[in-house]
C-alpha positions as CSV (number, residue, x, y, z in Angstrom):
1,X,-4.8,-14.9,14.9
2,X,-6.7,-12.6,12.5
3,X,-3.4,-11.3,10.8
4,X,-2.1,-14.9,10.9
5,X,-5.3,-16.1,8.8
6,X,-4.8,-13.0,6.6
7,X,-1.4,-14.5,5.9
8,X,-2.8,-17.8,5.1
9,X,-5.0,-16.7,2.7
10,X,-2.2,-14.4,1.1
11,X,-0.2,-17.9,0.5
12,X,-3.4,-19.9,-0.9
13,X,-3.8,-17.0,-3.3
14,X,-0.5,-16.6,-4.4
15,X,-0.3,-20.6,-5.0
16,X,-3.6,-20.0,-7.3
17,X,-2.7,-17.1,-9.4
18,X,0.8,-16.5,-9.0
19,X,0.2,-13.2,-7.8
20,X,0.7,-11.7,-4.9
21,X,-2.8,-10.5,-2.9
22,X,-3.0,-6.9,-2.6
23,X,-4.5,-5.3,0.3
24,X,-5.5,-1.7,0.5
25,X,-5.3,-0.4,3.7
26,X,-6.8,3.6,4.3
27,X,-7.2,5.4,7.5
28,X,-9.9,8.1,7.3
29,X,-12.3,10.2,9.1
30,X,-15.9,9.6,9.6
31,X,-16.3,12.1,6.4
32,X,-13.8,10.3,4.6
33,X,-10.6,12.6,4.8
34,X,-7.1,11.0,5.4
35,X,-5.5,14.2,5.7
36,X,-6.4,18.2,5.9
37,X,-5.7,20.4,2.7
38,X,-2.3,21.4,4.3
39,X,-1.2,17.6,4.5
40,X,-0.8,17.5,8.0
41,X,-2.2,13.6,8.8
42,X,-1.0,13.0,12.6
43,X,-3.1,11.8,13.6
44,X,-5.9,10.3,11.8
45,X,-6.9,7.1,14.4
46,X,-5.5,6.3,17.6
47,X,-2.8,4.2,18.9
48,X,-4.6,1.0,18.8
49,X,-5.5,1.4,15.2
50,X,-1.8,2.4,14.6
51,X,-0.6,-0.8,16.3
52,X,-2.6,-2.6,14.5
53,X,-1.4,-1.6,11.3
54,X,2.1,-2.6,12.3
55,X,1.1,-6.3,13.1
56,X,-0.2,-5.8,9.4
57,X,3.0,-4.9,8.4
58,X,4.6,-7.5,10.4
59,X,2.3,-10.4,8.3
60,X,2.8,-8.8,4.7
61,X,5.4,-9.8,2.6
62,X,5.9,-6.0,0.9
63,X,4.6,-2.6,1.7
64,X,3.9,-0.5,-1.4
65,X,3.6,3.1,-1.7
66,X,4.3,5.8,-4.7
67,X,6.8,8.1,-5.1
68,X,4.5,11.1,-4.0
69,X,4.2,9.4,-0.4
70,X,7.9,9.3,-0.3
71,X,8.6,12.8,-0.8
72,X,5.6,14.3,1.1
73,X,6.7,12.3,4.1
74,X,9.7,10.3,4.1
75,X,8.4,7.5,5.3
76,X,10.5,4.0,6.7
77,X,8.0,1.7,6.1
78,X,8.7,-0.6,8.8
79,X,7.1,-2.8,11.4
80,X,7.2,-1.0,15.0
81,X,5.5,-3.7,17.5
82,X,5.8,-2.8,21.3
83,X,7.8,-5.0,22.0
84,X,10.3,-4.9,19.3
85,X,9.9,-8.4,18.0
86,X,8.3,-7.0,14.4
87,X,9.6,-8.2,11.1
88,X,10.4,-5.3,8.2
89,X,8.3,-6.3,4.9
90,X,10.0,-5.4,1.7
91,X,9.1,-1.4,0.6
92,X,8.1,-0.8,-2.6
93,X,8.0,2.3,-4.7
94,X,6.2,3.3,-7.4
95,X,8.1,5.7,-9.1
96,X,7.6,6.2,-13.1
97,X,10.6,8.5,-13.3
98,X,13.0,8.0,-10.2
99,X,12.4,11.1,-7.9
100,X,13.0,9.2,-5.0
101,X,16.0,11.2,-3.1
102,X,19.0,9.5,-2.1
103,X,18.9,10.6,1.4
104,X,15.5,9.5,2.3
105,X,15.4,6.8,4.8
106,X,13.9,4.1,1.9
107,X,17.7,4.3,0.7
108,X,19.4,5.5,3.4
109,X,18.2,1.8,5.0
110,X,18.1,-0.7,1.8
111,X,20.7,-2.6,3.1
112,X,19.3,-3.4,6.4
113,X,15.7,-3.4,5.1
114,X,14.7,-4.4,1.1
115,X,14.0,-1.6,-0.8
116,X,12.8,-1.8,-4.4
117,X,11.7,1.0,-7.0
118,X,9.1,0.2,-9.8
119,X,10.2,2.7,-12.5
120,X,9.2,3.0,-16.6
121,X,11.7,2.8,-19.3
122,X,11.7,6.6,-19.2
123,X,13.7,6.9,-15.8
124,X,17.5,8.2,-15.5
125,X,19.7,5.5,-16.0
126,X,22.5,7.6,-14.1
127,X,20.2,8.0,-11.2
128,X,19.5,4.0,-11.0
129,X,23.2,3.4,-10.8
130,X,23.3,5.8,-8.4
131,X,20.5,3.9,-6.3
132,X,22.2,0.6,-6.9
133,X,25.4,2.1,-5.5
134,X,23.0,2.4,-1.5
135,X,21.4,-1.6,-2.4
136,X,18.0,-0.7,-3.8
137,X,16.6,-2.7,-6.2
138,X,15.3,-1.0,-9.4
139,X,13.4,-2.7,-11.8
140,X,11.8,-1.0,-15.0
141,X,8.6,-1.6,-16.3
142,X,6.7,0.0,-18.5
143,X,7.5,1.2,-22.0
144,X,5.8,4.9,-21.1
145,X,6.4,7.3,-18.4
146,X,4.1,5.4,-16.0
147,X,4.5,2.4,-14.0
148,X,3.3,-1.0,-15.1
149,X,1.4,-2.0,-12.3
150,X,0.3,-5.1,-13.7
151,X,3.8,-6.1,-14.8
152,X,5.4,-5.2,-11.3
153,X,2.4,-7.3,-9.3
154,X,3.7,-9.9,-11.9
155,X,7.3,-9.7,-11.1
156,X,6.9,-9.3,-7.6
157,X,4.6,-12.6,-7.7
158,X,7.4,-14.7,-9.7
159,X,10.0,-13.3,-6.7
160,X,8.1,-15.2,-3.9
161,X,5.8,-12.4,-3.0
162,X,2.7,-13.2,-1.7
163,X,1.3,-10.1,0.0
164,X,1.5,-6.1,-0.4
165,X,0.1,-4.1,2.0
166,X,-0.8,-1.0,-0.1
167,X,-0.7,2.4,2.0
168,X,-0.5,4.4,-0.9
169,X,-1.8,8.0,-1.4
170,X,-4.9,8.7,-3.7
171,X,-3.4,8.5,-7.0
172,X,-2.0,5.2,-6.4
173,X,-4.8,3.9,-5.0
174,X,-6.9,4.5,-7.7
175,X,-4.7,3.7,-10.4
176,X,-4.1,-0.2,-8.7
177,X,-8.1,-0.6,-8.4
178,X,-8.3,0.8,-11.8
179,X,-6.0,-2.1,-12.9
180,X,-7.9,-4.5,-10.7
181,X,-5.0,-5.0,-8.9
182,X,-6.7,-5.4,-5.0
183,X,-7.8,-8.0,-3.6
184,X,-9.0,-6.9,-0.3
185,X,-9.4,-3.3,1.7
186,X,-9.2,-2.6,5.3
187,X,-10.5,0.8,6.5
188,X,-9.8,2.2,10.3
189,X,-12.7,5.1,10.8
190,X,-11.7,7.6,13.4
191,X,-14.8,9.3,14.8
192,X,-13.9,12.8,14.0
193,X,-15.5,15.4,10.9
194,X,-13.0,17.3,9.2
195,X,-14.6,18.9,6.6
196,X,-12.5,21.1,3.9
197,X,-13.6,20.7,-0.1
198,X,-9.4,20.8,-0.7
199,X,-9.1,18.0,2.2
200,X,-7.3,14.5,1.2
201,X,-9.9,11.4,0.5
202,X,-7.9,8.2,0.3
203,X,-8.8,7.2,-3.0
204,X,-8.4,10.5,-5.9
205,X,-7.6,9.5,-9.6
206,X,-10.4,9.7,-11.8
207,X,-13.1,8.0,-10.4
208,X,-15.8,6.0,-11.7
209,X,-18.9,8.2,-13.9
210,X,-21.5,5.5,-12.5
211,X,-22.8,4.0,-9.5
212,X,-23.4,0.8,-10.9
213,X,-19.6,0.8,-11.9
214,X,-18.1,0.8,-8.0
215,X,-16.0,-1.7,-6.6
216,X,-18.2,-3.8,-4.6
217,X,-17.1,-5.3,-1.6
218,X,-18.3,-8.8,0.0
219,X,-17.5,-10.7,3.3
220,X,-17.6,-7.8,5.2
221,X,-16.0,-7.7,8.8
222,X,-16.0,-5.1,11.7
223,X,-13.8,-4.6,14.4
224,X,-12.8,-1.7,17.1
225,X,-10.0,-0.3,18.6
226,X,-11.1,1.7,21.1
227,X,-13.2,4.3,19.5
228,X,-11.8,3.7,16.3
229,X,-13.9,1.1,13.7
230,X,-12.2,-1.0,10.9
231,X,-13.8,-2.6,7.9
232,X,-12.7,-5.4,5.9
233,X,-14.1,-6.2,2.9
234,X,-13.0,-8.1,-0.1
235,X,-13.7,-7.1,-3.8
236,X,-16.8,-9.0,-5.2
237,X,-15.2,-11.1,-7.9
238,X,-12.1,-12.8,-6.0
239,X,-11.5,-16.7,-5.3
240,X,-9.4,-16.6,-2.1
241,X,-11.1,-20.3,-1.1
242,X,-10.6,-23.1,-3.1
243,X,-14.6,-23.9,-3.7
């Protein structure tokens, strides 16, 4: 029901702003690491936590990630329910210059599942064709040799889109909070420490300089899986109600 009310929201927000609502979804230690300075991520929570996030998947329109993601892990992206019964969202790339391989699964699998690539103007025109050629859907925005976040939340909004489940890495993450672009963050704890200066945190980039300047986050919820805990909040100046 939780995931079903999730979706409910996602439509009412959409109908508002004509965007779609973007939830950031992280999986982390209790000392905030989503992976150890190797890489190696498997695994972070448990297998309730993990199902979880596929009934996630199941509800959301999209699934975004960037191109670093892609090639670090070669991901699928889909919906894996116990039973079988999930439905695939559309996967989404971030990928300013079109690194994406042709034999990862993301385009091995476009014509069974959607996949589209966010590229800048800058990206090989040969390799597009060439991704066209396995049914991907490349669109190009962004007049530099970076993604347009704004203007692909826009497009993806005007395509029917109402929610993206954002499992990005840290660069992406920061860079769509940077641009204001989400809505809403869910954040599965797992009680271990992993410690490591050089270990991944799920949100890199930049940073803010000032306290005062963090994202704030209201209408905070907790939930368990097992031993695992998982945070909701939204970011503090949204309208997902119609008061």
């Amino acid at each position: 029901m939780e995931h079903e009310n999730a979706r409910a929201e996602s439509v009412k927000y959409h109908k508002r702003t004509g965007l779609p609502l973007v939830t950031l979804k992280t999986a982390m230690t209790l000392d905030g690491k989503i992976a150890t300075s190797t890489g190696d991520s498997k695994w972070v929570t448990n297998e309730s936590s993990r199902e979880d996030v596929h009934y996630m998947r199941h509800w959301h329109d999209a699934i975004m990630v960037g191109i670093g993601t892609v090639l670090k892990d070669r991901p699928k992206l889909t919906t894996r329910l116990p039973h079988g019964e999930g439905k695939n969202p559309i996967r989404i790339v971030a990928d300013s210059l079109l690194r994406i391989p042709l034999d990862t699964p993301l385009v091995t699998t476009a014509t069974e599942t959607p996949t589209w690539v966010f590229c800048s103007d800058q990206a090989d025109k040969e390799k597009e064709l060439q991704l066209l050629k396995y049914d991907v859907k490349v669109v190009r925005t962004g007049s530099d040799e970076h993604v347009d976040l704004k203007s692909a939340m826009k497009y993806l909004g005007e395509k029917g889109v109402t929610s993206v489940l954002l499992e990005g890495g840290g660069q992406l993450n920061w860079s769509m909070i940077e641009a204001s672009l989400v809505q809403k963050v869910v954040t599965f704890i797992a009680p271990k420490l992993l410690g490591g200066e050089e270990s991944i945190t799920p949100i890199s980039g930049e940073g803010f300089d000032r306290m005062t300047d963090a994202v704030q986050l209201k209408n905070i919820s907790v939930q368990k899986f097992g031993e695992d805990v998982c945070i909701t909040g939204y970011v503090q100046d949204i309208q997902i109600s119609d008061k």
